[in-house]
N, C-alpha and C positions, 0 to 999 in steps of 0.2 A: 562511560562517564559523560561523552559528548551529548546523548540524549538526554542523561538524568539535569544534565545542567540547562539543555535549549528549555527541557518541560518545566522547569523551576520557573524557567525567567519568561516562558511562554505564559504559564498561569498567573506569574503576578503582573500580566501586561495585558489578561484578558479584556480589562474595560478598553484597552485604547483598541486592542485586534477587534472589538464587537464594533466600536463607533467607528472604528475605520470602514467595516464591511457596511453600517448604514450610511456612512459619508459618499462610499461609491454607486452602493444602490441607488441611492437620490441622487447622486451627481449622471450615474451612466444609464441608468435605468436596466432594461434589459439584453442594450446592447454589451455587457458588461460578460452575458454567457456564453457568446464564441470563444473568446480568450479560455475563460474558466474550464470549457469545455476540449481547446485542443491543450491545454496544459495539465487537464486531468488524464487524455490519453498520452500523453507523453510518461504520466507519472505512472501509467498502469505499463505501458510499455519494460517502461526499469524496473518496474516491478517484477514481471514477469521473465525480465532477463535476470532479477537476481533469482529465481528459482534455480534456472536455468544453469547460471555459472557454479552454484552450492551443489547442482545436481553434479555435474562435472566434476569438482572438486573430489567429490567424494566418489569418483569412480565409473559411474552411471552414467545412460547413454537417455541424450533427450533425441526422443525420435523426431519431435517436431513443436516447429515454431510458429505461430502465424498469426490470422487477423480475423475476425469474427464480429459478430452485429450483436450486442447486447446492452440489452434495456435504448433502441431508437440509436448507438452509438457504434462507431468501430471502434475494437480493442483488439489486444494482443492476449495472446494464447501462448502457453508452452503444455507440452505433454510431460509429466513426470511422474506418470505413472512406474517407472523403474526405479525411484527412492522406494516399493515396498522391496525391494532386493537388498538395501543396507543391512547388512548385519545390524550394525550398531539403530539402538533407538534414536540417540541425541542426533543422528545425522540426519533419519529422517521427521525429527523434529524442525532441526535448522533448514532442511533444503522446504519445509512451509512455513515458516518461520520468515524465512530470507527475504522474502515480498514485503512483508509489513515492515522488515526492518530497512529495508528503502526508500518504502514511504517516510517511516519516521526519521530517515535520514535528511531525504527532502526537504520533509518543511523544518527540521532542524535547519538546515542551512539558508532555507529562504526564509528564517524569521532573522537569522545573524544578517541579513541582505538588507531586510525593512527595517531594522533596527538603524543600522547605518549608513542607509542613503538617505537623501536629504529627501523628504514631504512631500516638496511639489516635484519630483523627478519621476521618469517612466519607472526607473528601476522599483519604487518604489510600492506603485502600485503592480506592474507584476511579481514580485517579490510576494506580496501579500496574496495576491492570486495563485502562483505556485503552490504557498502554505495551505492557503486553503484547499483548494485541487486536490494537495498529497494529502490532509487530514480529512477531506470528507471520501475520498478513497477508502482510506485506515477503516472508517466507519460500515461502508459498504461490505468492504473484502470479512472482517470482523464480524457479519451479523449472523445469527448461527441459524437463520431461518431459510440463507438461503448459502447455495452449496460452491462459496469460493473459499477460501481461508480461515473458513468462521470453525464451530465445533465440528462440523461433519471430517473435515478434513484431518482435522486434529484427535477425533477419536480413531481416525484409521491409523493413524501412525501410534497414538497412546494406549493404544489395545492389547490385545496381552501378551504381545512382546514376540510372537512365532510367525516368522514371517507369513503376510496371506494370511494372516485370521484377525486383522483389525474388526473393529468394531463396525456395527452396521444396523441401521438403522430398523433392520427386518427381523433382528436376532430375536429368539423369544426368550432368550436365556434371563 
């Protein structure tokens, strides 16, 4: 309920969240993408620890955690590869699942942040940096082109339900 209501009040605040991203643009210019950039691997990080802890949760063993260079950046890495051992679908639904729902917890909570600090305060601008950080994350991890959280991942666990026979991009079925 908490995200149906941030995304309510996030879209009807879209004109202020767009003029605030060109108020800083202009105001910071490019030094504006360090921040953006170590707050996005922050967001990928809890990202990747939410796999991590849904993996646990539900029984399964993460053999590994760590850190890796993708796209010019360091990120964080979890193996869970042991969620195709869930019995249950909906579990290995949630433990890929669990990443985006961190992100969107993020910038839920860092738009309740920019909402309610004052304008000219630091809070305020990181706050909207965070948001944005966790939402253009959402957007990356989500794209089905390339192989994080988007479809590929989501057809291996949607597949036809026997463990080990997810879907795969090579099938000719």
């Amino acid at each position: 309920m908490f995200l149906v209501i941030s995304a309510t009040v996030g879209y009807s605040q879209k004109d202020e969240i767009l003029y605030m991203g060109l108020q800083l643009l202009n105001n910071a210019g490019g030094s504006v993408l360090v921040p953006f950039g170590l707050l996005a691997m922050f967001v990928v990080t809890l990202h990747e620890l939410g796999h991590a802890f849904t993996l646990k949760q539900y029984g399964g063993i993460v053999p590994e955690i760590g850190l890796l260079i993708m796209m010019f950046m360091p990120a964080a890495y979890t193996n869970t590869t042991d969620s195709y051992c869930l019995v249950k679908r909906y579990q290995r639904i949630l433990v890929i699942a669990a990443g985006v729902i961190v992100q969107f917890t993020i910038a839920a909570i860092a738009l309740l942040l920019w909402n309610w600090s004052n304008p000219s305060s630091w809070l305020h601008t990181a706050s909207y940096l965070l948001m944005t950080a966790a939402l253009f994350t959402v957007a990356l991890n989500l794209n089905p082109l390339a192989r994080f959280d988007g479809l590929s991942n989501a057809m291996d666990s949607w597949g036809s339900g026997n463990i080990g026979t997810g879907w795969n991009w090579n099938d000719s079925r």
